[in-house]
MIGUKE-259008 format. One record per atom (N, C-alpha, C, CB): x, y, z; residue in one letter; atom name. Coordinates in steps of 0.02 Angstrom, whole numbers, plus 50000, padded with zeros to 5 digits. Each point is the difference from the previous one (the first is absolute). Glycine has a CB too. Layout:
% residues N
X Y Z a CA
...
//
This chain:
% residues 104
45873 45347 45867 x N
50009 49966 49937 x CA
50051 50037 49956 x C
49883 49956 50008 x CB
50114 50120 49981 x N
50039 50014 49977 x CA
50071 50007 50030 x C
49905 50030 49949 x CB
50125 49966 50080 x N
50047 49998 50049 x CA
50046 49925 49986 x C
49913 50081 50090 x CB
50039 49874 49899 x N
50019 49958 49992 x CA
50026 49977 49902 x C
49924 49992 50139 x CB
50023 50024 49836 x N
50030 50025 49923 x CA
50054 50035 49986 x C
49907 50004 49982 x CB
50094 50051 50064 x N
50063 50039 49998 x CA
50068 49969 50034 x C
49916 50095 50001 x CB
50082 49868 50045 x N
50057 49955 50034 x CA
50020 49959 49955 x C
49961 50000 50106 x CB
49995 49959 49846 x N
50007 49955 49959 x CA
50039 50037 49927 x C
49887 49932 50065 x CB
50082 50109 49909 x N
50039 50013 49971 x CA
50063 50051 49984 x C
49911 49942 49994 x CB
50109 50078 50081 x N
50047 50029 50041 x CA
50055 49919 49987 x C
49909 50107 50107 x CB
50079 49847 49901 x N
50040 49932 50040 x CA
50004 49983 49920 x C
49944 49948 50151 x CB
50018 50033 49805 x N
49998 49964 49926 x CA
50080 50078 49959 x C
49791 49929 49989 x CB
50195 50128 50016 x N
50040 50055 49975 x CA
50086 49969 50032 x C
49878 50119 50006 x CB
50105 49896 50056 x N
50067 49991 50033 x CA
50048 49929 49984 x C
49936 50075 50095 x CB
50002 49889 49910 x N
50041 49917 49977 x CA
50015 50005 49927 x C
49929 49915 50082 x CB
50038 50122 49875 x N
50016 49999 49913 x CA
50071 50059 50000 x C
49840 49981 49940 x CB
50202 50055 50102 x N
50024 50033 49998 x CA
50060 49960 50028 x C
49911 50090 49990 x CB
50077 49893 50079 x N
50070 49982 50020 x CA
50013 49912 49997 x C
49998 50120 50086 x CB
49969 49855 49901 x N
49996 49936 49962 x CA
50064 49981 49963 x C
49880 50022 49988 x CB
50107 50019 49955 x N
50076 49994 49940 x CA
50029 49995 50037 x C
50004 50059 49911 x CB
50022 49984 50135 x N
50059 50040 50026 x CA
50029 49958 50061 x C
49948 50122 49963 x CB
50007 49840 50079 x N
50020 49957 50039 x CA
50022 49916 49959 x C
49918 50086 50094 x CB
50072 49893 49860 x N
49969 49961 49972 x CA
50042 50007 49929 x C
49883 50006 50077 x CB
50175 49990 49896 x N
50013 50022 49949 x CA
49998 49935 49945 x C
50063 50104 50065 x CB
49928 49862 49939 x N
50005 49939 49965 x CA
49922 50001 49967 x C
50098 49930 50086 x CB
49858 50111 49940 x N
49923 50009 49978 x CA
50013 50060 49969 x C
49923 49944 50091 x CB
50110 50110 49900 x N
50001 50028 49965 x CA
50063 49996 49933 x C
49927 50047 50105 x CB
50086 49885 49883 x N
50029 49980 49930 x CA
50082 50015 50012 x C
49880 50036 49917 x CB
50157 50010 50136 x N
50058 50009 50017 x CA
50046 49930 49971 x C
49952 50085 50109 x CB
50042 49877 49930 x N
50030 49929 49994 x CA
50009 49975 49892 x C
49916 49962 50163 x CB
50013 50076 49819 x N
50005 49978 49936 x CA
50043 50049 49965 x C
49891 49943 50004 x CB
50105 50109 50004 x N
50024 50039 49945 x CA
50086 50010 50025 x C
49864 50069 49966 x CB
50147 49904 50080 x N
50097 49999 50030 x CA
50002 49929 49974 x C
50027 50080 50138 x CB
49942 49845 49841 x N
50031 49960 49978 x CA
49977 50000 49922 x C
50017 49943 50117 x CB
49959 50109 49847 x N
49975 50017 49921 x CA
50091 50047 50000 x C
49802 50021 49988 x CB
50192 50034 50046 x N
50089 50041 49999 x CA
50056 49937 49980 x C
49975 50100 50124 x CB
50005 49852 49935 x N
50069 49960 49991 x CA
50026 49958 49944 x C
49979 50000 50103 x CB
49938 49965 49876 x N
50007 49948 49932 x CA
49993 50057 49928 x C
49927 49871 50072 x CB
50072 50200 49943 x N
50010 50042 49943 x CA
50068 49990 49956 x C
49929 50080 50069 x CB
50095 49930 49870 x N
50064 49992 49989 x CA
50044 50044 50038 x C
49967 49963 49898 x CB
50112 50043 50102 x N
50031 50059 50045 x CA
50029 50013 49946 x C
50016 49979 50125 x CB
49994 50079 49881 x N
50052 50065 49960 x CA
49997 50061 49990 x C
50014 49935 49954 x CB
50018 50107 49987 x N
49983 50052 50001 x CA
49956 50032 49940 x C
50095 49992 50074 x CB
49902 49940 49891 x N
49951 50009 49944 x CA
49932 50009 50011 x C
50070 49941 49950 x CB
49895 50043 49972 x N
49929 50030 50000 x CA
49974 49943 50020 x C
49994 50088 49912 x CB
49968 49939 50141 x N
49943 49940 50028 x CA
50047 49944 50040 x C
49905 50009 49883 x CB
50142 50015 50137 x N
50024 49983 50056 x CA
50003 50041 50060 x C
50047 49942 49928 x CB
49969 50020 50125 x N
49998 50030 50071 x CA
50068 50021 50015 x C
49907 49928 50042 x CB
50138 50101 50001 x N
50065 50016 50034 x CA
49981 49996 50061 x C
50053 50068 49925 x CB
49959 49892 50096 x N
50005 49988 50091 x CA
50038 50068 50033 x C
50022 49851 49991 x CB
50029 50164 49982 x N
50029 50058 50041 x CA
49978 50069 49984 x C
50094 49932 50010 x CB
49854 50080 49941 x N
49978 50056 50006 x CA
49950 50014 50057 x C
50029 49999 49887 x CB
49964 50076 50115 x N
49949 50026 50054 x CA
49932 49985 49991 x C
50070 50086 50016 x CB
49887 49895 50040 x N
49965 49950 49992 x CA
49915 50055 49956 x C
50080 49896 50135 x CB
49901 50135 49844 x N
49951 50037 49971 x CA
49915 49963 50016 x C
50110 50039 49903 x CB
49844 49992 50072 x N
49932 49967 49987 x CA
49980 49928 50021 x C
50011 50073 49912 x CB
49951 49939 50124 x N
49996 49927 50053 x CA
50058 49960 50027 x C
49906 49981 49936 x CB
50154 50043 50061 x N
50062 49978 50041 x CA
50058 49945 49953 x C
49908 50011 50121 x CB
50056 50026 49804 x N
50018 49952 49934 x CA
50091 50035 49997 x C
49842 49989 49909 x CB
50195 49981 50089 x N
50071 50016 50008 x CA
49998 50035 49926 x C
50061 49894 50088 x CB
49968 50194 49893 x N
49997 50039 49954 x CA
49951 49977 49977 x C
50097 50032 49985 x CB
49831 49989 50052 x N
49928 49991 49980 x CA
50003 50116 49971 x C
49925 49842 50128 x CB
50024 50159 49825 x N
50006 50067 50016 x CA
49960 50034 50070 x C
50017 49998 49867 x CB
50010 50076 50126 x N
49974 50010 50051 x CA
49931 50069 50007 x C
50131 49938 50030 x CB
49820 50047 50021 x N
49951 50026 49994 x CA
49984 50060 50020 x C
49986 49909 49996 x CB
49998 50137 50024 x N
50005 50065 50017 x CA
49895 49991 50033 x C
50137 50075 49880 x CB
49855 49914 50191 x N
49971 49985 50051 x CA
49931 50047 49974 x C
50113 49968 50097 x CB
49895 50089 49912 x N
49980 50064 49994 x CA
49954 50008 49946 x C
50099 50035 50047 x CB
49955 49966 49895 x N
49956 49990 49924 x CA
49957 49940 49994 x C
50093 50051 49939 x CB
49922 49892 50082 x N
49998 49943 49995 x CA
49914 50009 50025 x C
50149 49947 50016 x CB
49837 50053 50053 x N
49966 50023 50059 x CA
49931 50066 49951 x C
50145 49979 50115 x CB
49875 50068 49855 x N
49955 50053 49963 x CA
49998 49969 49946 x C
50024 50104 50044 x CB
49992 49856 49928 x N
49986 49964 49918 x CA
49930 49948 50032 x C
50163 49988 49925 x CB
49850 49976 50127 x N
49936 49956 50018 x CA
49940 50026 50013 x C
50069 49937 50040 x CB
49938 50144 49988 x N
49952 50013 50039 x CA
49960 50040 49921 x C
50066 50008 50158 x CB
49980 50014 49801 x N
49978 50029 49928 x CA
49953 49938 49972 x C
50122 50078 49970 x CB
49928 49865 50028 x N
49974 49942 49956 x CA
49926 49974 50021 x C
50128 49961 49985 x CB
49842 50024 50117 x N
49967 49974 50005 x CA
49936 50057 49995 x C
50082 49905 50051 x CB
49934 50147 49953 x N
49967 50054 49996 x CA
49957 49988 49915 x C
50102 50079 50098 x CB
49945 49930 49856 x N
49972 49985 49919 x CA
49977 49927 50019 x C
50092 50074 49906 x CB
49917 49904 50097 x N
49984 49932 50001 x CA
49889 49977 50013 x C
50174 49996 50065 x CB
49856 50065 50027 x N
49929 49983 50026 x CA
49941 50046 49971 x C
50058 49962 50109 x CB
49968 50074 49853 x N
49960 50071 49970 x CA
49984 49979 49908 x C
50085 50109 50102 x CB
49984 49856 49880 x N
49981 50001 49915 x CA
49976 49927 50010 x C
50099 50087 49919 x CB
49947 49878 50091 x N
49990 49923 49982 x CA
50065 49985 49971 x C
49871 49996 49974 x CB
50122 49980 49963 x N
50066 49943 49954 x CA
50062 50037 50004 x C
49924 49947 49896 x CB
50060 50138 50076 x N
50058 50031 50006 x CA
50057 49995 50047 x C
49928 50052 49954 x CB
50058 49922 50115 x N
50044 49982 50069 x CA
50033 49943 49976 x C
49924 50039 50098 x CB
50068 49917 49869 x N
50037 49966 49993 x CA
50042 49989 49958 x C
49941 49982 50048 x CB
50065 50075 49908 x N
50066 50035 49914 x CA
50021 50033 50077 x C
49941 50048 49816 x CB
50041 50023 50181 x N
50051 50016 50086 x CA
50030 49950 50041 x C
49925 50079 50021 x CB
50049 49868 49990 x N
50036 49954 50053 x CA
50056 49974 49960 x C
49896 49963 50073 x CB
50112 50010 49852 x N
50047 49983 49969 x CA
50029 50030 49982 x C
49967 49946 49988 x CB
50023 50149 50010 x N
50052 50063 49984 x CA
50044 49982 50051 x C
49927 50104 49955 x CB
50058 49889 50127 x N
50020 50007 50055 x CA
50048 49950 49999 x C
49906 50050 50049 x CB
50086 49903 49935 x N
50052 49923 50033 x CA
50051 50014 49934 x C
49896 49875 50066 x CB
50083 50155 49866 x N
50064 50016 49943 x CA
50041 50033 50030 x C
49945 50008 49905 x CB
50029 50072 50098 x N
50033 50068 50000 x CA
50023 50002 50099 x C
49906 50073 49866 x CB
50045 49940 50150 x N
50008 50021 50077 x CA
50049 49945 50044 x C
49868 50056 49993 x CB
50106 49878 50010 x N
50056 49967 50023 x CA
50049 49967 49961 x C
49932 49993 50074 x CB
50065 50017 49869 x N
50058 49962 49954 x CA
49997 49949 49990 x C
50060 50049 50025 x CB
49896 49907 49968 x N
49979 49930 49986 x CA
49996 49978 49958 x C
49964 50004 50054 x CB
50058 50034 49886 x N
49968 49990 49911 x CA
50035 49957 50000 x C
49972 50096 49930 x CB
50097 49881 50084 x N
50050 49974 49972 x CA
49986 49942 50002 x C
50071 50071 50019 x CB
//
């Protein structure tokens, strides 16, 4: 019985993992490359530039994230989070301002 619990949710992990990844149209890909395109273009504010380098989720001069920090800010955040409570979630909105540059 247990063997079988464990196969099961061995098979439910693996399919929630490579799923997206085979499958990209379930993981919103398709949406957020035709949200890029109907964005305005330029080089202004709150516009897009097609020819810049493509940054943060593959957003053309999206900023860019630093993996690492990015990666120890979550493990900080879910950490406060599972230990204080509310406070994780002022940290989670420090994080998406400061850490990835999102304020804008």
């Amino acid at each position: 019985m247990q063997k079988k619990v464990f196969m099961l949710c061995a098979l439910l992990l693996t399919a929630a993992v490579l799923l997206p990844m085979v499958m990209p149209k379930l993981a919103g890909a398709g949406q957020l490359e035709d949200a890029i395109q109907k964005a305005p273009q330029g080089t202004g504010k709150g516009q897009i530039d097609p020819k810049a380098e493509p940054g943060y989720l593959g957003i053309p001069g999206g900023v860019k994230v630093n993996l690492v920090l990015a990666f120890v800010w979550a493990i900080w955040v879910g950490w406060v989070f599972s230990t204080v409570g509310a406070f994780g979630g002022v940290l989670a909105g420090v994080g998406h301002i400061s850490v990835f540059g999102l304020g804008a």
